[in-house]
ChimeraX commands (.cxc) that place a marker at each C-alpha (Angstrom):
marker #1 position -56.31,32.29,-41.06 radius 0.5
marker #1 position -58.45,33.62,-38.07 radius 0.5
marker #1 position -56.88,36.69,-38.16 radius 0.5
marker #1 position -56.84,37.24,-41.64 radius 0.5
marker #1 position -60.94,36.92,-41.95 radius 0.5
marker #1 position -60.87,39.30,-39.04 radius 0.5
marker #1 position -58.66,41.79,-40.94 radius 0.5
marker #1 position -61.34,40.99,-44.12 radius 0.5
marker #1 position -64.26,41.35,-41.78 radius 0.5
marker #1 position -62.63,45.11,-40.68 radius 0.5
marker #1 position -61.55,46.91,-43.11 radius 0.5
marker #1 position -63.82,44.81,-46.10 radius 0.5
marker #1 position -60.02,44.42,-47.95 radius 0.5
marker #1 position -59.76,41.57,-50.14 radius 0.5
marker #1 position -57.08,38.99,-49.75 radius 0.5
marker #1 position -55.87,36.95,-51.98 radius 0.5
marker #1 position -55.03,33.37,-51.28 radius 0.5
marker #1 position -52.45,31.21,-52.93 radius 0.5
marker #1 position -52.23,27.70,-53.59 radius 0.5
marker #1 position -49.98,27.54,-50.95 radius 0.5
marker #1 position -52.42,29.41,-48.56 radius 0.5
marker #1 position -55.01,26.79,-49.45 radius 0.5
marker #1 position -53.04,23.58,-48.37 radius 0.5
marker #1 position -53.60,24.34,-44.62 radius 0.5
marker #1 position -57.14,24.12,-45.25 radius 0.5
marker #1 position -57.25,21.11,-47.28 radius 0.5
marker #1 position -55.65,17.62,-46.85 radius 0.5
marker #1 position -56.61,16.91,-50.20 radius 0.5
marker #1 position -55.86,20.24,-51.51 radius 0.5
marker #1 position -57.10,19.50,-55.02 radius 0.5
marker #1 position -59.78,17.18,-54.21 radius 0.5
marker #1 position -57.88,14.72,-56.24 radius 0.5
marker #1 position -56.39,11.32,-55.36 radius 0.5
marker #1 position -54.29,8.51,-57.29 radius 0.5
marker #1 position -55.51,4.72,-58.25 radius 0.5
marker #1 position -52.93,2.97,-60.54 radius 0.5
marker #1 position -50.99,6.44,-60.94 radius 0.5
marker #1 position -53.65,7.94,-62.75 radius 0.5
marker #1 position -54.85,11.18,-60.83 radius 0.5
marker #1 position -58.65,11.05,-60.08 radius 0.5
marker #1 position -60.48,13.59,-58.49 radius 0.5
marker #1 position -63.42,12.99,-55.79 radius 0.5
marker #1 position -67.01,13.96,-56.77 radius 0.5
marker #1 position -67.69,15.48,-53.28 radius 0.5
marker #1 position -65.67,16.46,-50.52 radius 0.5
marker #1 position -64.37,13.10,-48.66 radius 0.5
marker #1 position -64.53,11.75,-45.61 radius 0.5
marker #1 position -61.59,11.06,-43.22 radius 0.5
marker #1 position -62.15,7.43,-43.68 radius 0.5
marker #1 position -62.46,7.87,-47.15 radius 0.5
marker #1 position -59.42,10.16,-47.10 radius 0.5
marker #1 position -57.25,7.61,-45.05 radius 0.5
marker #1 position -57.89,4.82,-47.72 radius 0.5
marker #1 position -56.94,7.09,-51.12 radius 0.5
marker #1 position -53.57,7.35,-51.46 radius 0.5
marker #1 position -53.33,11.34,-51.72 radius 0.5
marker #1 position -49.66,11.98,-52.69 radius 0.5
marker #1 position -48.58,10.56,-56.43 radius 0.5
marker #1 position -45.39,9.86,-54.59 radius 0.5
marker #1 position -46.88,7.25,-51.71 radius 0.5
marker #1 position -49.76,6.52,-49.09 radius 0.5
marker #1 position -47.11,7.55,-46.50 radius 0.5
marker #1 position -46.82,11.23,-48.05 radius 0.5
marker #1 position -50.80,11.48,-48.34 radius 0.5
marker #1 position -50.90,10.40,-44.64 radius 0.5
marker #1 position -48.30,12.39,-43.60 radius 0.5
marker #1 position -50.58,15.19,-45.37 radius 0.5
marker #1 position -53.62,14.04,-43.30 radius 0.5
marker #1 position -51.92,13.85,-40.16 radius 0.5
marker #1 position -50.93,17.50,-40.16 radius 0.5
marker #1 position -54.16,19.34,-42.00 radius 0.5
marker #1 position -56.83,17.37,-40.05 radius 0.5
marker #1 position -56.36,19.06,-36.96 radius 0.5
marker #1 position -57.21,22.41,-39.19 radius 0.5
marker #1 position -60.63,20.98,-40.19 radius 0.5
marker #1 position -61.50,19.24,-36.59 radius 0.5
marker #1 position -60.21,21.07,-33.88 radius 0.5
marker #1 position -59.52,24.60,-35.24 radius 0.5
marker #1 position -62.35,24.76,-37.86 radius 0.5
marker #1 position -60.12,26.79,-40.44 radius 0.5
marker #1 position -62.23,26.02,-43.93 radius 0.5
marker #1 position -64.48,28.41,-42.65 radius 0.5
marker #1 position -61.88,31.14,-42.97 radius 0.5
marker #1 position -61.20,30.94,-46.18 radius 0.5
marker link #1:1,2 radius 0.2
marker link #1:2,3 radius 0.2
marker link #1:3,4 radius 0.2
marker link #1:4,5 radius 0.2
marker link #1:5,6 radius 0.2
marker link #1:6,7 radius 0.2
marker link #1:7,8 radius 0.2
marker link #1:8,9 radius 0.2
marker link #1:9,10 radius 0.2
marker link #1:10,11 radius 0.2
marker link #1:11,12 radius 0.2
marker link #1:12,13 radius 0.2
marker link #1:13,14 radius 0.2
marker link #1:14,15 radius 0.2
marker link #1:15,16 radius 0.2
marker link #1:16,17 radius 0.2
marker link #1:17,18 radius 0.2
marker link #1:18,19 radius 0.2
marker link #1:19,20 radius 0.2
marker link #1:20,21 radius 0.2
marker link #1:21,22 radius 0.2
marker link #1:22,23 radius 0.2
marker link #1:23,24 radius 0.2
marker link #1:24,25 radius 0.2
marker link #1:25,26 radius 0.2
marker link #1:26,27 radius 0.2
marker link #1:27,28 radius 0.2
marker link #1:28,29 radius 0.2
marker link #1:29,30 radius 0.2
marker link #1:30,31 radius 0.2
marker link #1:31,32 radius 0.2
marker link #1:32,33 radius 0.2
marker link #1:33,34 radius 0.2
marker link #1:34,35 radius 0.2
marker link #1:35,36 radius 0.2
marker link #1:36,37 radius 0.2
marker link #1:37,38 radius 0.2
marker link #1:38,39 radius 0.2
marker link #1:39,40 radius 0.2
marker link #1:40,41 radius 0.2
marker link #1:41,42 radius 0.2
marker link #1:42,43 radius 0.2
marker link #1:43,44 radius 0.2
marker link #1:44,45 radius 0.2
marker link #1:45,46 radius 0.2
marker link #1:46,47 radius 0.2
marker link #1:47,48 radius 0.2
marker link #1:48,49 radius 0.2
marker link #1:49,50 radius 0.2
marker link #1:50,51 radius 0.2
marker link #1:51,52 radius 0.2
marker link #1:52,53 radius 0.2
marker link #1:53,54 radius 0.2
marker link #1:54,55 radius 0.2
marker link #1:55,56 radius 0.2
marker link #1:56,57 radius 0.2
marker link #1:57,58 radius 0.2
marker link #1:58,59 radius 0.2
marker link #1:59,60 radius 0.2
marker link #1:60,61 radius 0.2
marker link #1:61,62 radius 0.2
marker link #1:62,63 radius 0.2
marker link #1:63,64 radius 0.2
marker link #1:64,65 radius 0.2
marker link #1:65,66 radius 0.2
marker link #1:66,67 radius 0.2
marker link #1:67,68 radius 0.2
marker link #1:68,69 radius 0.2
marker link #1:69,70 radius 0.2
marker link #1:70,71 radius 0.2
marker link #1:71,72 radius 0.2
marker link #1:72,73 radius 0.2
marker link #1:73,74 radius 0.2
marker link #1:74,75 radius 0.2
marker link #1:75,76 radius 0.2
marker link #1:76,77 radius 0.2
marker link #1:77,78 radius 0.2
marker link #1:78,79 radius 0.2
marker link #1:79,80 radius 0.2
marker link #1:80,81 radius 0.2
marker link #1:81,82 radius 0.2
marker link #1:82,83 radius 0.2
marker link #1:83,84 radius 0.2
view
């Protein structure tokens, strides 16, 4: 992602990100969550509390936290939503 916004920065090329692309930036990739199976979507971006108590994969909590456990580090420590 750095180096792509580099590359942007440049040459001023636009690139186009996929849906895939976007799920290293994102935990919650759609901003969306389940309650009761029913797919609900948060009303501003959540909080890692928040994010560790909404169970973020329709299949379990342990795919959503599975999800968390590998994108967080892109928000915290590398800082990668700015890329985008």
């Amino acid at each position: 992602m750095i180096e792509i916004n580099k590359y942007k920065e440049k040459t001023g090329a636009k690139v186009i990100m996929t849906v895939h692309d976007y799920h290293i930036v994102s935990a919650s990739n759609s901003l969306s969550y389940y309650e009761n199976a029913e797919k609900k979507f948060f009303k501003e971006p959540p909080s890692f509390k928040v994010l560790l108590t909404k169970k973020l994969d329709r299949r379990s909590y342990v795919y959503g936290l599975a999800r968390l456990v590998q994108w967080y580090p892109y928000y915290s420590v590398l800082n990668l939503q700015k890329n985008v």
